[in-house]
C-alpha positions in Angstrom: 8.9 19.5 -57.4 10.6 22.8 -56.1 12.7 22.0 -53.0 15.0 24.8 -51.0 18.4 24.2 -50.7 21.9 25.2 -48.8 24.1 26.5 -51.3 27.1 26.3 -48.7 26.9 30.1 -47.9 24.5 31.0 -46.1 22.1 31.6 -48.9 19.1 28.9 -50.2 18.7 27.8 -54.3 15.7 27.1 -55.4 16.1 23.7 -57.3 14.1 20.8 -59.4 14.1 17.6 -57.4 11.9 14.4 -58.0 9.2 13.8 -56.2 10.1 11.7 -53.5 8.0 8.3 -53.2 7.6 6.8 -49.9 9.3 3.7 -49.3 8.3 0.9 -46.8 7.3 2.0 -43.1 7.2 5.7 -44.6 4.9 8.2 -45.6 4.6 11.1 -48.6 3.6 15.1 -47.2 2.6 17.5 -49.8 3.9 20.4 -47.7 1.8 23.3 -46.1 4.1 25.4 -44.5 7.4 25.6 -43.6 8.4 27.4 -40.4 11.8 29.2 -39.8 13.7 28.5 -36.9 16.5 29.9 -34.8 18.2 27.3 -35.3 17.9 27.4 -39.3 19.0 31.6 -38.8 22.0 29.8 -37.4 23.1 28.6 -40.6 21.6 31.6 -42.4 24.1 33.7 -40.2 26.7 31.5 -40.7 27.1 30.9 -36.7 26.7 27.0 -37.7 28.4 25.8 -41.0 25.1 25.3 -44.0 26.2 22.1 -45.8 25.8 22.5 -49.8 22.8 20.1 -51.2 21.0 20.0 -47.9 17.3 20.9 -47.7 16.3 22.4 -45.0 13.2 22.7 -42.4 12.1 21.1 -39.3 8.6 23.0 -38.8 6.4 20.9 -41.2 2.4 20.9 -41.7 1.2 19.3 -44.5 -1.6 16.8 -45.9 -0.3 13.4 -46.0 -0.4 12.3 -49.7 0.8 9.4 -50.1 2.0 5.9 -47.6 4.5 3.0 -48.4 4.1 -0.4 -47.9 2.8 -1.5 -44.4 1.3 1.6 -43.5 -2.2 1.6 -41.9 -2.6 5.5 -42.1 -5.0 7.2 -44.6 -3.9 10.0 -47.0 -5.8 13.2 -47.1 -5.3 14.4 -43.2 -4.1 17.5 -42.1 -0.5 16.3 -40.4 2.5 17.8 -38.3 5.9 16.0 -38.6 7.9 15.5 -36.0 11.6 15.3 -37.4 13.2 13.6 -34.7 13.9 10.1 -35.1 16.3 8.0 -33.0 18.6 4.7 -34.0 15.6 2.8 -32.5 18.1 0.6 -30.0 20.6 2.3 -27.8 19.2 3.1 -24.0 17.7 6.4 -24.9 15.9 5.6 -27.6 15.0 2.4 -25.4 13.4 5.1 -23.2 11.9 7.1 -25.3 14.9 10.0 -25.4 15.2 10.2 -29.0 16.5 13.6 -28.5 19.6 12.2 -26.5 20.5 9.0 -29.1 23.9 9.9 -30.4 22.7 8.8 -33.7 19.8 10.7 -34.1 18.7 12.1 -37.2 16.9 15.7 -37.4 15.0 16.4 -40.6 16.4 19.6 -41.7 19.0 19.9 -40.1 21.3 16.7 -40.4 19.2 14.9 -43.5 16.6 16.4 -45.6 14.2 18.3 -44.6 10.6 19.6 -45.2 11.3 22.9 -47.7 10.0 21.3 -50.6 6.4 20.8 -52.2 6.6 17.4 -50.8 8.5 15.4 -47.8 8.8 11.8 -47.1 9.4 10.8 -43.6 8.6 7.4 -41.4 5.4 7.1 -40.5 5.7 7.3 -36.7 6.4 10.9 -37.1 3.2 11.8 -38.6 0.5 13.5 -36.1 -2.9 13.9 -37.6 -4.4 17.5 -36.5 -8.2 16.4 -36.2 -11.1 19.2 -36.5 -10.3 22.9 -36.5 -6.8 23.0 -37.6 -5.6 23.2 -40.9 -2.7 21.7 -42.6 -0.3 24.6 -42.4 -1.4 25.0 -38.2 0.9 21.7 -38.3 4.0 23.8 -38.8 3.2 25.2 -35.2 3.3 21.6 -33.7 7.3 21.5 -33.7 8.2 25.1 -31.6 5.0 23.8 -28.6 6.4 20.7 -28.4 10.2 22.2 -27.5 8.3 24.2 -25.2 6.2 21.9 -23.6 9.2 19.7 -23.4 10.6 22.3 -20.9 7.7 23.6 -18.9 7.7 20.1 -17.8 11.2 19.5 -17.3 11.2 22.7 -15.2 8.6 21.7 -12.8 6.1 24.7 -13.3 3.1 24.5 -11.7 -0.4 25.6 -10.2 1.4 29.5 -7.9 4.8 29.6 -9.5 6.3 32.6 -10.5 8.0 32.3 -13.9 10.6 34.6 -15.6 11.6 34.3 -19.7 14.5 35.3 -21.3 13.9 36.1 -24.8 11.3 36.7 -26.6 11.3 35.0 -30.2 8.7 32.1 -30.8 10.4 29.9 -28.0 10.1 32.7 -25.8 6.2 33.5 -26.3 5.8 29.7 -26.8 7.1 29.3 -23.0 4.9 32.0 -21.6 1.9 30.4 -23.0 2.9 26.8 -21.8 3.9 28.4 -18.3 0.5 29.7 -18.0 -1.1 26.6 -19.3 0.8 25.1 -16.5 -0.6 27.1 -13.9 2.2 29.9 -13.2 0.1 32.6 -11.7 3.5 35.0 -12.9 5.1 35.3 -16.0 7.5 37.9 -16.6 9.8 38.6 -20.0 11.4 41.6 -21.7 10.9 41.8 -25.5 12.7 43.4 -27.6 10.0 44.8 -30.2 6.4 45.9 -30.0 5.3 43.0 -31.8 6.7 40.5 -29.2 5.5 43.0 -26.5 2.2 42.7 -27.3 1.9 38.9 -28.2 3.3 38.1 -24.8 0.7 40.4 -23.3 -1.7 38.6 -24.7 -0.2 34.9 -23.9 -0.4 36.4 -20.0 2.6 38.1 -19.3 3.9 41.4 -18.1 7.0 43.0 -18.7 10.1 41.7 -16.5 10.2 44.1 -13.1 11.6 41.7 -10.3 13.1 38.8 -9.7 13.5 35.7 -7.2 11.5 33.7 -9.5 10.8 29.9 -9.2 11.5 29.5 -12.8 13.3 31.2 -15.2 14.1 30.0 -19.1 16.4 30.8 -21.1 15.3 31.2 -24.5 17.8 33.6 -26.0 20.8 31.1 -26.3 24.1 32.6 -29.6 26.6 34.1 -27.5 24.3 36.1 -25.0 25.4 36.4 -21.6 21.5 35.6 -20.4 22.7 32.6 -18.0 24.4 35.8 -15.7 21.3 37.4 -15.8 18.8 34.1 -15.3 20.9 33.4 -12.4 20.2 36.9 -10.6 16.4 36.1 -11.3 16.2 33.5 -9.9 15.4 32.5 -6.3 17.2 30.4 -4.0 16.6 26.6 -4.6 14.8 27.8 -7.5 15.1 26.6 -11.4 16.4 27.9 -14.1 15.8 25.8 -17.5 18.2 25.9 -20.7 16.2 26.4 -24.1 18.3 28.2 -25.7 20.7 27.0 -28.5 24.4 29.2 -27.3 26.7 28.8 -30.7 29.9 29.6 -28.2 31.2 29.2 -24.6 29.6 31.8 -22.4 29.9 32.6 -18.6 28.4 30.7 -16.2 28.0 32.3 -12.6 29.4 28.7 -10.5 29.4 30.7 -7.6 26.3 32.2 -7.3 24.6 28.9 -8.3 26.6 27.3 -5.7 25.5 29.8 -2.7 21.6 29.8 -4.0 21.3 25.9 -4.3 19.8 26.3 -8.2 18.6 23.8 -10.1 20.2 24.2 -13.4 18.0 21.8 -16.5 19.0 21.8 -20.2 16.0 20.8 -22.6 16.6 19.5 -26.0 13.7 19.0 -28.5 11.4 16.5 -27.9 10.6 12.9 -26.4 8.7 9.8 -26.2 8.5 8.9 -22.3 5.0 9.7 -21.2 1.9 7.6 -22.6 1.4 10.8 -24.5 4.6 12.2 -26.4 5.5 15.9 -26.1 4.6 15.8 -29.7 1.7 14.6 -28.9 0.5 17.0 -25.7 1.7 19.8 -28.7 -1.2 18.9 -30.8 -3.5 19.2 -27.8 -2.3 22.5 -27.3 -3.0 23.9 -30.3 -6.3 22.5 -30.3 -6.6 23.9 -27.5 -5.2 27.5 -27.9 -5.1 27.9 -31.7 -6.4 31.5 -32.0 -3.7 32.5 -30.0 -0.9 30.5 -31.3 -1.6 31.7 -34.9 -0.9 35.1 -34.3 2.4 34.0 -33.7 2.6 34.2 -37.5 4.0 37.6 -38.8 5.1 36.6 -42.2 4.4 33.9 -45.4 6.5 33.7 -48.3 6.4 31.5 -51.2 9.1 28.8 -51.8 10.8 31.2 -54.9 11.0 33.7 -51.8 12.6 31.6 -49.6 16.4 33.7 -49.2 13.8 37.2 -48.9 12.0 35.1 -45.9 15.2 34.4 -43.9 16.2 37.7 -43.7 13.0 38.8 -42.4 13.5 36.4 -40.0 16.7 37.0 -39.1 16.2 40.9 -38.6 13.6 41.4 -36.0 13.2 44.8 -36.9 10.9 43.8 -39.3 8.2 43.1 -36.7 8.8 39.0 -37.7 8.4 36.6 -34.9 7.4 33.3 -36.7 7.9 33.3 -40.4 6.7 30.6 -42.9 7.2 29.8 -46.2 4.1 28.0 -48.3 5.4 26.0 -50.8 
């Protein structure tokens, strides 16, 4: 099969691997799409070291081919993957916080991921996509699940009034959720026409005030966007941490001090509800796929793959969420 890999700087090989076969408790995906993240652009930029030999991709919608021993699932769905897995037995993972186990594993990112015409992964991270969405739609799964992840965190609800910082596909992502949630205000200032216009259409308008309920920070790298959250924000009011920051940045103690904010850092996805944010994800696109899809500005094939990240990395472009179909 043709798999994408680090080469060590910054740039992806296109290499032969086998095809993977599923051992006991796991599962085979022959791979939809693929979708690029800002945290992959981190490696592609070379903020975050790319080890050599690892394949990358943690946005992964596929059909599931093929199950190992002791699996009760049925090949031939449309699936997402969630690439999250804990150790299984320290107290987060005991609570469902995979995301916080120090041992955790991330598909893509610290073992291999989905870029590839095929992915094996355990079979608890497989979510079947029922009617109306196709396999590649289960690329989408991952980004709604971080964002639905922090909408709850946050508190949003039915009357709040909700500012985002950033507008990439966490950004837009959170704008939908917030509405979803009931936030009768969303405000957030893109960047480019193309984001302008999605967030118009998730139910936003562009940032003109502040003392917000809510604000998230999307934007994370080395952007000074904590500062500015914390103006926007109103006393006793919320401001939530999406946003991966590659460096130390300034943090306004004072002004969080006299305003009594309520400072919340959100990190992928967990297990603790009946339903799984992964889960509640799948509903959503169910839910809202139309709209979600537009999120996708770009496709490349796999032999494209170093073409597709600089798209992504260069907004200019008009790119918000690219994929690559292997």
């Amino acid at each position: 099969m043709k798999a994408a890999v680090w080469r060590g700087d910054g740039t992806l090989e296109v290499v032969d691997r086998p095809v993977p076969e599923p051992r006991p408790g796991w599962v085979r995906v022959r791979v939809a799409a693929v979708g690029i993240c800002g945290t992959d652009l981190h490696f592609f930029r070379g903020s975050f070291p790319s080890p050599a030999g690892l394949l990358p991709g943690h946005e992964i919608g596929g059909t599931l081919d093929a199950v190992g021993e002791g699996v009760d699932l049925i090949a031939g769905a449309a699936v997402a993957v969630e690439p999250l897995v804990g150790c299984g037995h320290c107290a987060s993972c005991a609570s469902g916080q995979q995301n916080r186990c120090r041992q955790r594993v991330l598909y893509g990112i610290s073992a291999r991921g989905g870029l590839a015409e095929y992915a094996t992964v355990p079979a608890p991270c497989i979510y079947p996509l029922g009617d109306g969405l196709s396999a590649a739609d289960g690329a989408l799964v991952e980004p709604l699940a971080v964002c639905a992840r922090a909408i709850r965190l946050a508190g949003i609800g039915l009357g709040d009034r909700v500012a985002v910082l950033g507008a990439g596909t966490i950004g837009l992502l959170s704008v939908l959720c917030a509405r979803v949630a009931g936030a009768t205000t969303v405000e957030f200032a893109p960047r480019h026409a193309a984001q302008e216009a999605l967030g118009v259409a998730y139910g936003a308008t562009l940032l003109a005030s502040t003392e917000f309920d809510v604000v998230i920070e999307t934007v994370g790298g080395h952007a000074d966007t904590l500062t500015q959250a914390m103006s926007l924000v109103r006393p006793g009011g919320t401001i939530c941490m999406l946003g991966v920051f590659d460096a130390p940045v300034a943090f306004p103690a004072f002004d969080c001090s006299m305003k009594e904010a309520r400072l919340v850092s959100s990190n992928c996805y967990s297990r603790t509800q009946a339903r799984t944010d992964f889960a509640i994800a799948v509903d959503l696109l169910v839910q809202h796929a139309d709209l979600v899809r537009e999120l996708v500005t770009h496709r490349y094939s796999l032999d494209e793959v170093n073409e597709a990240f600089a798209t992504a990395a260069d907004k200019s472009t008009g790119s918000i969420k690219v994929m690559i179909v292997p």
